[in-house]
C-alpha positions as CSV (number, residue, x, y, z in Angstrom):
1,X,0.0,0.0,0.0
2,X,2.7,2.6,0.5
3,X,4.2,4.4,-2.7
4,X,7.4,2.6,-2.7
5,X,7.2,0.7,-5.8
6,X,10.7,-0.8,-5.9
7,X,10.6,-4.8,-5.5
8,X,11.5,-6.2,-2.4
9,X,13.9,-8.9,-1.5
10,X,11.6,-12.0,-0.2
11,X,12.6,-13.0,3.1
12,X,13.8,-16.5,3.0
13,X,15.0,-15.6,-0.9
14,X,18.5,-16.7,-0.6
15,X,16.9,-20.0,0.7
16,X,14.6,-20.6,-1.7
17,X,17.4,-20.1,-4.4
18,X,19.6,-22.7,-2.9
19,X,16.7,-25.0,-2.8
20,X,16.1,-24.3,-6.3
21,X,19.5,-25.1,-7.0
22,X,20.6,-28.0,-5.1
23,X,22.6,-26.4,-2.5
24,X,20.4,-26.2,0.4
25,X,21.6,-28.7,3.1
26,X,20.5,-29.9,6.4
27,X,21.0,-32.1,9.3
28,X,19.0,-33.8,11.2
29,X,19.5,-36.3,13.9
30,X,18.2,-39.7,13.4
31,X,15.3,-39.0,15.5
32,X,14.1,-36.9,12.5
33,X,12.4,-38.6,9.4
34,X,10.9,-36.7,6.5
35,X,7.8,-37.3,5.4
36,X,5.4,-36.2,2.3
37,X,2.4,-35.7,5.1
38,X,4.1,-32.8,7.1
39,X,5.3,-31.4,3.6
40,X,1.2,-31.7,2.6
41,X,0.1,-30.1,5.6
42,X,2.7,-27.4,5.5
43,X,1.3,-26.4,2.0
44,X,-2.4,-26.5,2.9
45,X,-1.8,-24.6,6.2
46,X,0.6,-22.2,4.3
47,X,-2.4,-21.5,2.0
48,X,-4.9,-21.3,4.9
49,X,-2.6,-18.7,6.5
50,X,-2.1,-16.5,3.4
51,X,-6.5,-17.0,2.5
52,X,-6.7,-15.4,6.2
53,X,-4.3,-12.6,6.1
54,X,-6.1,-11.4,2.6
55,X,-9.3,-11.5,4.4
56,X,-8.3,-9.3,7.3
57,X,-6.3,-7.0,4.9
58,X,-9.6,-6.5,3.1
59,X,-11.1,-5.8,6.7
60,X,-8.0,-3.5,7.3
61,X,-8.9,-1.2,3.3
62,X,-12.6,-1.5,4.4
63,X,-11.9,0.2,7.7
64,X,-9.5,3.1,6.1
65,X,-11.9,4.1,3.0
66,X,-15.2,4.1,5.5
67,X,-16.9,7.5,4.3
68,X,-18.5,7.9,7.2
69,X,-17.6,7.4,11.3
70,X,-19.9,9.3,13.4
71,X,-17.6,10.6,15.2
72,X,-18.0,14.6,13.7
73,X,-15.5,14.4,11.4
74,X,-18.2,16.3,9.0
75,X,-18.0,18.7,11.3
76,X,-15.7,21.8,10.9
77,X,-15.9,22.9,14.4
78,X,-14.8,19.5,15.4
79,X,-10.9,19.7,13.9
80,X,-9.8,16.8,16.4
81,X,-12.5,14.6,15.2
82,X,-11.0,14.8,11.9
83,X,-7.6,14.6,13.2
84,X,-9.0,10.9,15.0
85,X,-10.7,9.5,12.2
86,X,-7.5,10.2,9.9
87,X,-5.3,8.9,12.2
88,X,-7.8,5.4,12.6
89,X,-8.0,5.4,8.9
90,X,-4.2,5.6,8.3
91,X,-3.7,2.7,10.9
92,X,-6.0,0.6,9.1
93,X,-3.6,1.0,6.3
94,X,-1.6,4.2,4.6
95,X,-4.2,6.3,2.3
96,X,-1.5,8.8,1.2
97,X,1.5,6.7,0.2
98,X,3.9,9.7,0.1
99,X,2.8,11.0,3.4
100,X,1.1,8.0,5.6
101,X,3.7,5.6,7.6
102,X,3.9,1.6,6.2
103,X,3.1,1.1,10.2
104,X,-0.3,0.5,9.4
105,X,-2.4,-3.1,9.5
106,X,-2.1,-3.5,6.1
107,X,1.3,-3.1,5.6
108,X,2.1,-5.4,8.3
109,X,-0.5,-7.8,7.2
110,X,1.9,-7.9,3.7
111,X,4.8,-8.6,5.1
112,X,3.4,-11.6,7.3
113,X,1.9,-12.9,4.4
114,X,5.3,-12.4,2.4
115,X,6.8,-14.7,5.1
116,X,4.4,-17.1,5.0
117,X,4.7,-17.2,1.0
118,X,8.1,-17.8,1.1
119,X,7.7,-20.2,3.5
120,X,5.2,-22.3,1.2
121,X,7.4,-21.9,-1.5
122,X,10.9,-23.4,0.3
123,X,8.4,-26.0,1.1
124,X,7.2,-26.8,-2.5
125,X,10.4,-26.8,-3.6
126,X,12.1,-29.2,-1.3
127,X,8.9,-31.3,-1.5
128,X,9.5,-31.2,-5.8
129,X,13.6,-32.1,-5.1
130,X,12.2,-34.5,-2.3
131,X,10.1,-36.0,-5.4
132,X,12.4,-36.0,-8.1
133,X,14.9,-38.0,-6.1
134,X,12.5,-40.5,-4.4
135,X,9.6,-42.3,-6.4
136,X,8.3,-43.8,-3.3
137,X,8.1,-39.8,-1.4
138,X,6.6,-38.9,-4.6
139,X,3.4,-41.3,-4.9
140,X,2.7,-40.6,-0.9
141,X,2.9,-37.0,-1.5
142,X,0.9,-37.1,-4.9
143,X,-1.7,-39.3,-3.0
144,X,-1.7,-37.1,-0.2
145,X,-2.0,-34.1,-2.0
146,X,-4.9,-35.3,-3.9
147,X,-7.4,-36.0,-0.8
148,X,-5.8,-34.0,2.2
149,X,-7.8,-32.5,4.3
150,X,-9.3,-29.6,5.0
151,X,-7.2,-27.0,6.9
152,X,-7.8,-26.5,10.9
153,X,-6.3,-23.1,9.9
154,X,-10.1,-21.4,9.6
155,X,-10.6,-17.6,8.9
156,X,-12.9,-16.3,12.2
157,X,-15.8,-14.3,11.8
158,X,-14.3,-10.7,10.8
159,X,-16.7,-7.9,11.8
160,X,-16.2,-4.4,11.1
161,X,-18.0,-1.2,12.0
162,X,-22.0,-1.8,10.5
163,X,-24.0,1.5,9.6
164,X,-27.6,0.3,10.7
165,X,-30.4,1.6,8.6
166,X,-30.8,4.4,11.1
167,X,-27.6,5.9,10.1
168,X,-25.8,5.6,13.1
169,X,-22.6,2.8,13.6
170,X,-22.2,0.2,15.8
């Protein structure tokens, strides 16, 4: 949401790049064993995750475009109720990029959900090395994939300030 348009570097991108190439190691003890199911649930609650943080970012826009408060802000005798509503607005998430701060919901929300992508991704792609090395890890994950379950990873009810048909917001 804020105005800088230059790309940024994805968190784990160095990671996912040695994936990619082969040259990501690491130990475990032999108490570890690898599995297709964790790599299946990791994807679907990844997914889950990133499906919730959309929905509240769209809960965060609502909140900073609402025309309307109640709180006087149409007032011009009432500066400090403008001053409030701005300042709720802006947290929600930044409405003038060049001026408003990236410490707003939104914003935050992004880069949460940037983790969690990357996440999902350094998944996926050991899961595909995982798959092209082991025939056996690839039918179980292919299987898996193919009937796994829904997500406990559930998006709550999200409310947000209602206008009744009075006018007034509760």
């Amino acid at each position: 949401m804020t105005g800088d348009n230059s790309p940024q570097p994805r968190p784990l991108e160095k990671l996912i790049n040695d994936a990619n190439s082969g040259n990501l190691t690491v130990s475990f003890s032999s108490d570890i064993r690898v599995n297709a199911e964790e790599f299946v649930y990791i994807e679907r609650d990844c997914q889950a995750f990133k499906d919730s943080i959309r929905s509240l970012q769209r809960v965060a826009q609502n909140i900073s475009t609402q025309k309307s408060w109640g709180l006087g802000e149409d007032q011009q005798i009432l500066p400090s109720a403008q001053t409030v509503v701005r300042r709720f607005r802006t947290k929600a998430a930044a409405i003038d990029p060049g001026k408003d701060s990236a410490n707003n919901v939104f914003d935050i929300l992004e880069q949460h959900y940037q983790i969690v992508d990357d996440l999902q991704q350094l998944h996926r792609t050991i899961a595909q090395k995982y798959m092209e090395a082991d025939q056996q890890f690839a039918a179980q994950y292919n299987e898996l994939m193919a009937h796994v379950p829904p997500s406990p990873i559930t998006p709550g009810p999200v409310q947000g300030p209602i206008q009744q048909a009075d006018g007034k917001w509760r």
